[in-house]
C-alpha positions as CSV (number, residue, x, y, z in Angstrom):
1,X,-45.0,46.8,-43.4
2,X,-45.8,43.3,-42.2
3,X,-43.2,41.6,-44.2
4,X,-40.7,44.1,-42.3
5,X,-42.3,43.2,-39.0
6,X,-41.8,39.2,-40.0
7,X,-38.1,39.7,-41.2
8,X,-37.6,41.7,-37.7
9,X,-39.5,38.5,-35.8
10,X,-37.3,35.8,-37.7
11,X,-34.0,36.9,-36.7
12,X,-35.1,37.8,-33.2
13,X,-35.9,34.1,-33.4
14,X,-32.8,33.9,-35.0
15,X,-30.8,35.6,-32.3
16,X,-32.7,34.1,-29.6
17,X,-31.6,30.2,-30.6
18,X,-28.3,30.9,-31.0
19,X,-27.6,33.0,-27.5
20,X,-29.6,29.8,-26.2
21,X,-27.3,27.3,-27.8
22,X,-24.0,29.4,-27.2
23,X,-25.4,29.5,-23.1
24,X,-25.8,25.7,-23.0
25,X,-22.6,25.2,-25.0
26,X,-20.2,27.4,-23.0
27,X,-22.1,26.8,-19.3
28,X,-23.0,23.7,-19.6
29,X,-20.2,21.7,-20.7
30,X,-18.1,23.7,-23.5
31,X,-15.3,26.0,-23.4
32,X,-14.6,29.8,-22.5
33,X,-12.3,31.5,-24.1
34,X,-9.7,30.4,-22.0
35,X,-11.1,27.5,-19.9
36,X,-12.9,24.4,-20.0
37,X,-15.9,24.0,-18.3
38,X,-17.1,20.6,-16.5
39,X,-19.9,19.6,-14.2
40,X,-20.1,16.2,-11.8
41,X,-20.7,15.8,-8.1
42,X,-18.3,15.2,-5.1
43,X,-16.8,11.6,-4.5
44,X,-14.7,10.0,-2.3
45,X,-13.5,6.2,-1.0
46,X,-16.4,4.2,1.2
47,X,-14.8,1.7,3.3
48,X,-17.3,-0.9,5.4
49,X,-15.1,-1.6,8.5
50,X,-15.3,-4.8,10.5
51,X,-13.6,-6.9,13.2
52,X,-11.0,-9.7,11.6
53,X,-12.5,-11.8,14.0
54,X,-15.5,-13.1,15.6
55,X,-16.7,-11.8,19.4
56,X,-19.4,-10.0,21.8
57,X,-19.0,-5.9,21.3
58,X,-17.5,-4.9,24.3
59,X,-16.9,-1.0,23.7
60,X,-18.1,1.3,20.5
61,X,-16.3,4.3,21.2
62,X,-17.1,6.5,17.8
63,X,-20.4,8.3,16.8
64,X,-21.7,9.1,13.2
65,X,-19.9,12.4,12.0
66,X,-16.7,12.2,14.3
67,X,-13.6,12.2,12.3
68,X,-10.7,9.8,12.7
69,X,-7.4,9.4,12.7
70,X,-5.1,6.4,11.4
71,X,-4.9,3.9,13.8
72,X,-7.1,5.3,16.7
73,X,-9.1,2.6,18.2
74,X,-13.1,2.9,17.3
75,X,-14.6,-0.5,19.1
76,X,-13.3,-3.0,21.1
77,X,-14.5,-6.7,21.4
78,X,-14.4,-8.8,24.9
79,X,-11.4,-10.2,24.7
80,X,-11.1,-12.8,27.8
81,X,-10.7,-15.7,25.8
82,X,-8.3,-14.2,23.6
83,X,-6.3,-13.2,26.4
84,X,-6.0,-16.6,27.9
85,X,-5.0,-18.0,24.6
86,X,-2.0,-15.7,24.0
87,X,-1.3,-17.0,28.0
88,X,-1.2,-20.5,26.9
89,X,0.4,-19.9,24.0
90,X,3.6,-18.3,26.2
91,X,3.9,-21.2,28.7
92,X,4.4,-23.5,26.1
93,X,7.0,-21.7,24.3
94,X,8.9,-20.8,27.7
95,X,8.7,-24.6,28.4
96,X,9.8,-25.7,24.9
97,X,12.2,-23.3,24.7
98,X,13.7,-24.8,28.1
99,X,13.9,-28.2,26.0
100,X,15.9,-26.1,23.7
101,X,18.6,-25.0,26.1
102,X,18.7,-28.4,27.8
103,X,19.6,-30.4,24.3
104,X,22.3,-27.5,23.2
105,X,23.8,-27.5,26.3
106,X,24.6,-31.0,26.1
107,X,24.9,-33.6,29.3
108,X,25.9,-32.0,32.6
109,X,29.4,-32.4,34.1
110,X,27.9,-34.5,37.5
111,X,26.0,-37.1,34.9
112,X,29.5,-37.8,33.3
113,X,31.0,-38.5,36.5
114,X,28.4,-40.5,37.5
115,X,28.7,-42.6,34.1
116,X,32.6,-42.5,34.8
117,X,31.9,-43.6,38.6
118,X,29.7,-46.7,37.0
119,X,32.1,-47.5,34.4
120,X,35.1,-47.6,36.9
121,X,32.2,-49.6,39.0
122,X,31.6,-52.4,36.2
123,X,35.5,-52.5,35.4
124,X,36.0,-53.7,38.7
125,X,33.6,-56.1,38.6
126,X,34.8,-57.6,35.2
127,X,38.5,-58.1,36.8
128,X,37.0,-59.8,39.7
129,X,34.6,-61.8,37.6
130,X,38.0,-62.7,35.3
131,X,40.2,-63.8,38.1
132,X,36.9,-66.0,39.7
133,X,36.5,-67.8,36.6
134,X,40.3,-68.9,36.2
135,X,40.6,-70.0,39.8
136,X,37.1,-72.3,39.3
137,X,38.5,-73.2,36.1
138,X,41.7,-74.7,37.6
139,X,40.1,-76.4,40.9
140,X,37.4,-78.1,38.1
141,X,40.4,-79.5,36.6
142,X,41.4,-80.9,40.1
143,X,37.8,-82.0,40.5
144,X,37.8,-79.7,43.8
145,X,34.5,-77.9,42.1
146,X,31.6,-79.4,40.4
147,X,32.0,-78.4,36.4
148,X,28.3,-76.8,36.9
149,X,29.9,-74.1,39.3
150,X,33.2,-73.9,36.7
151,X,30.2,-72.6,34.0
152,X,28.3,-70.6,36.5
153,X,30.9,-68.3,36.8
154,X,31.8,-68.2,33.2
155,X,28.3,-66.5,32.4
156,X,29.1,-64.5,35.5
157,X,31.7,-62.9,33.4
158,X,30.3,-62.5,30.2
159,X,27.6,-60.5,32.1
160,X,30.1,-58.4,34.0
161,X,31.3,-57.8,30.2
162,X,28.3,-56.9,29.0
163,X,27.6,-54.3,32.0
164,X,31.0,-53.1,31.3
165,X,30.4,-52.5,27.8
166,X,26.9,-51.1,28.2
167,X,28.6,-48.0,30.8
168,X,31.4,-47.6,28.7
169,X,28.8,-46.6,25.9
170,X,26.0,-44.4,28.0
171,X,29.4,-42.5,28.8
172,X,30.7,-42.2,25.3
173,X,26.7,-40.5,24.3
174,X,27.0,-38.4,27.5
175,X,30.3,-36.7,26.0
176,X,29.2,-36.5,22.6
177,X,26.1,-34.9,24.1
178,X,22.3,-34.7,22.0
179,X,21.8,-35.6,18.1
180,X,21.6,-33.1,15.9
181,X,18.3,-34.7,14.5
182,X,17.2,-34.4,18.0
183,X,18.2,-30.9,18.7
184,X,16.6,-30.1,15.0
185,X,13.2,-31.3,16.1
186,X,12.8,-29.4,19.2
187,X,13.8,-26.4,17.8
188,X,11.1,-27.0,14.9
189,X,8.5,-27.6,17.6
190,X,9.6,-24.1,19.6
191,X,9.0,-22.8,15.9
192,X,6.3,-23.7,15.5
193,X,4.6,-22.9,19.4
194,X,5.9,-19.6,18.7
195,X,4.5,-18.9,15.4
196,X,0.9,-19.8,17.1
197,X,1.7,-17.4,20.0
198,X,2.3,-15.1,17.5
199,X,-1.1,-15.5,15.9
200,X,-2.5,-15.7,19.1
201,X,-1.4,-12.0,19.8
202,X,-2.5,-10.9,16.8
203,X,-6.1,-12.7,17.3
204,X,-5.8,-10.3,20.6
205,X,-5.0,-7.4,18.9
206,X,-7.8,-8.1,16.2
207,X,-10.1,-7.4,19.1
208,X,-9.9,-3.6,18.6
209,X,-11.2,-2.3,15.8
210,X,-8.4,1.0,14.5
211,X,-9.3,3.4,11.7
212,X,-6.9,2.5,8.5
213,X,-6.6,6.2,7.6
214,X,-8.3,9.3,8.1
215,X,-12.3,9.7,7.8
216,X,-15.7,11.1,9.0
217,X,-17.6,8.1,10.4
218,X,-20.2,7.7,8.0
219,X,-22.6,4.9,9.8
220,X,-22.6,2.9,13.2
221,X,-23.9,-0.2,12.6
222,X,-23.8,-2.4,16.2
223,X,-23.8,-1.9,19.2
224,X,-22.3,-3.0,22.7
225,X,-23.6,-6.4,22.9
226,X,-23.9,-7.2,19.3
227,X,-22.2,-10.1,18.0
228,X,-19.5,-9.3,15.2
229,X,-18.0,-10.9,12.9
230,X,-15.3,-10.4,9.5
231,X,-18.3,-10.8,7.3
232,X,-20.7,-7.9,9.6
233,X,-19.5,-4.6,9.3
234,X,-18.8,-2.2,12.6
235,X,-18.6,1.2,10.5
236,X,-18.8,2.5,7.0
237,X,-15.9,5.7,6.8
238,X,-15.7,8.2,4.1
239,X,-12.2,8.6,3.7
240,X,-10.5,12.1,4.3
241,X,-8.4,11.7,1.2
242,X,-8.7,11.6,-1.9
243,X,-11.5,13.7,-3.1
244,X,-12.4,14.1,-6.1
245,X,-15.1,15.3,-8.6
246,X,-16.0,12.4,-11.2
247,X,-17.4,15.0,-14.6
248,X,-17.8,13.5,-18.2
249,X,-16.8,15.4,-21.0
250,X,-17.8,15.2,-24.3
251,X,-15.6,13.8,-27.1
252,X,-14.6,17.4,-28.9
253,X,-13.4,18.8,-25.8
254,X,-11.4,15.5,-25.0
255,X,-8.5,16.6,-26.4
256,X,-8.3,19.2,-24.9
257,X,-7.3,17.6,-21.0
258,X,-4.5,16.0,-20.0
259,X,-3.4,14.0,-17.0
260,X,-2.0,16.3,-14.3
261,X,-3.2,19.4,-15.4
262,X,-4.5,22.1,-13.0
263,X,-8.0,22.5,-12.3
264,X,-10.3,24.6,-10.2
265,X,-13.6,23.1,-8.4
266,X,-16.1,25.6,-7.5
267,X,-19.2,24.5,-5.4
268,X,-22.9,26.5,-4.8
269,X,-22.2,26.2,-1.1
270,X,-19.3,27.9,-0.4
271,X,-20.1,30.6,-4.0
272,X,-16.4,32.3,-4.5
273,X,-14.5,29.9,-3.7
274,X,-12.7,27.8,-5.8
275,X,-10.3,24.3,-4.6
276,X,-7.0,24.1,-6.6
277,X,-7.5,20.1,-8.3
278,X,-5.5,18.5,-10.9
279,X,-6.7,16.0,-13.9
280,X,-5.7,12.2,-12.1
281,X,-7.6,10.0,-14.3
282,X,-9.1,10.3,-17.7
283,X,-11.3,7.2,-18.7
284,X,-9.6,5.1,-21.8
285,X,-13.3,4.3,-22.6
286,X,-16.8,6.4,-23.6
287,X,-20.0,5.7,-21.9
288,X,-23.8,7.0,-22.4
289,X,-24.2,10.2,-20.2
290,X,-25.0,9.2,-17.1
291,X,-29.1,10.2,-16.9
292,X,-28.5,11.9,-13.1
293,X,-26.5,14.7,-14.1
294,X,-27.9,15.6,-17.0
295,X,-31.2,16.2,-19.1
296,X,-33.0,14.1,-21.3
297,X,-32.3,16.1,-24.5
298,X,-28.3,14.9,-24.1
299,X,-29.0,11.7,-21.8
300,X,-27.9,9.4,-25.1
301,X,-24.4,11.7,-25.8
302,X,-20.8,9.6,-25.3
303,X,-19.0,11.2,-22.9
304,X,-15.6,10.4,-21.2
305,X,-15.4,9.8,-17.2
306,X,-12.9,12.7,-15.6
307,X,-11.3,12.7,-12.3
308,X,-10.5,15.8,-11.0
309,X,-8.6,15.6,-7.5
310,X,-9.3,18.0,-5.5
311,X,-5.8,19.1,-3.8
312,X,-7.1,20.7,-0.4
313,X,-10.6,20.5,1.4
314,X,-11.1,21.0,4.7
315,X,-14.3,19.2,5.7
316,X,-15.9,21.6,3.2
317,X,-16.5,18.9,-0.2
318,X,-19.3,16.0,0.6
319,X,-20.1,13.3,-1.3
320,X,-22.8,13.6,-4.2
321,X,-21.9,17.6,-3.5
322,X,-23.0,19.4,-7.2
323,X,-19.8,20.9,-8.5
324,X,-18.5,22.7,-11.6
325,X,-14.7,21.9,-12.4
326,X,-12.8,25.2,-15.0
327,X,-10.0,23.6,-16.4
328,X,-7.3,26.5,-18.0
329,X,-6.4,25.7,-21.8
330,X,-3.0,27.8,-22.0
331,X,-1.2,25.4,-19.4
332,X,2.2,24.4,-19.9
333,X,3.6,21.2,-21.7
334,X,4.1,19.3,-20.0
335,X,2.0,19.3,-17.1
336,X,3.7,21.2,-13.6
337,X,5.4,17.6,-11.3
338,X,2.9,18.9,-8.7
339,X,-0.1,20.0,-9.7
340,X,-1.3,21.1,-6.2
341,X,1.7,23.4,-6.1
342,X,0.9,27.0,-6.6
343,X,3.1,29.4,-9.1
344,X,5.3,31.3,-8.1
């Protein structure tokens, strides 16, 4: 009668150990019948936002928690100095640009007559300097005239030739108008004033401080009157999108995922509901089990990093949220284009 009672105790035992096994198998990481079952916590993209420049806080116009949208303006630096360097920047490209127009439109029709005026002007006085020398010439030879006064008016001409010559070329530049060298190197300087205005204007615009994409503001770090800088973040975001669900499977069950196949992510604070997820990222690599998700008995298992995207979650996923990811095995080969696309 005792050996009975043992038998009956030994495969209660029995029983016992292997509903126990087949509970931690199937609900803690193994499959169903018809799905695979995963368990990770909530993640999502952290980025530390700060001013690309250096400045006083003038305005911090988000709180922690508010959500924002791509591009809307969170803080604002004081901007004064910034302001007055885009100014400076503008009046030298107006006046360079000026220098510009000047050289391309060449000399001006009034400063060619006026260099005509002066060469008609020097002409004149070359003739009269010509017919002057002759006639002292001719009276030295007479000795009417000292031979000094003969020579005086000899260099009196070659002078009236030389101003003659040097009018006759400042008119010849007038018409051919400005270098090209010379109209080159203005327009390289206008270049380059208007490349600084340009990073003048964005220095200014660097003053405000815009969302990149859409997030919950996480932390607000300074305050109005704090002095920022590239390297001291303003705000740390949690991005909007992606989220996802980082799990580990083990390696018998590796073979059983796929990239892009559908998923469901089912949370203990909203119990019921599930979020439609696709496979985005399987790790080519195995790593220990990470020891905060799971116990000590299975800390030293190799398991695979898995990425589950989560497709749609309005507000309702946090990060480090607990979450249990069912993964269907009859899923089509290959995977649906877009995952996040119900069946008809």
């Amino acid at each position: 009668m005792n050996g009975k009672k043992v038998a009956v105790g030994v495969i209660v035992v029995a029983l016992a150990g292997a509903a126990g096994a087949a509970w931690w198998y199937y609900g803690q990481g193994g499959d169903t019948r018809n799905h695979l079952t995963l368990h990770g916590n909530v993640d999502l993209r952290q980025v530390a936002l700060a001013f690309n420049v250096s400045g006083r806080v003038a305005r911090v116009l988000v709180q922690e928690g508010d959500r924002v949208q791509p591009g809307q303006v969170l803080a604002e630096l004081d901007t004064e100095q910034l302001r007055h360097a885009v100014a400076e920047a503008e009046a030298k490209v107006d006046a360079q640009t000026q220098v510009v127009a000047r050289l391309e439109a060449g000399s001006r029709p009034e400063e060619i007559r006026q260099a005509e005026a002066q060469v008609e002007a020097a002409r004149a006085d070359t003739v009269n300097a010509e017919q002057n020398y002759r006639r002292l010439q001719s009276l030295a030879k007479q000795n009417f005239v000292s031979q000094q006064r003969a020579d005086e008016s000899k260099y009196a001409l070659d002078a009236a030739r030389a101003r003659l010559n040097a009018v006759e070329e400042t008119l010849r530049l007038l018409r051919a108008g400005p270098r090209r060298e010379d109209i080159a190197v203005v327009k390289a300087t206008l270049a380059a004033q208007q490349a600084a205005l340009a990073l003048a204007r964005r220095t200014l615009e660097d003053g405000s401080l815009k969302a990149p994409q859409e997030a919950v503001v996480e932390n607000r770090i300074l305050e109005v009157g704090d002095m920022a800088s590239p390297q001291q973040p303003v705000y740390t975001l949690a991005l909007v999108k992606p989220i996802w669900v980082r799990a580990y499977v083990s390696e018998p069950d590796l073979g059983k995922l796929r990239p892009g196949d559908t998923a469901y992510v089912l949370t203990d604070s909203y119990p019921g509901k599930r979020y439609r997820a696709w496979i985005g990222f399987i790790s080519p690599t195995a790593e220990f089990t990470p020891k905060a998700v799971q116990t000590e008995e299975v800390r030293t298992t190799l398991v695979y990093q898995v990425r589950v995207f989560v497709c749609h979650a309005p507000g309702e996923l946090r990060l480090g949220m607990p979450a249990t990811v069912h993964v269907p095995l009859d899923q089509p080969t290959p995977p649906p284009p877009d995952p996040c696309t119900e069946p008809a």
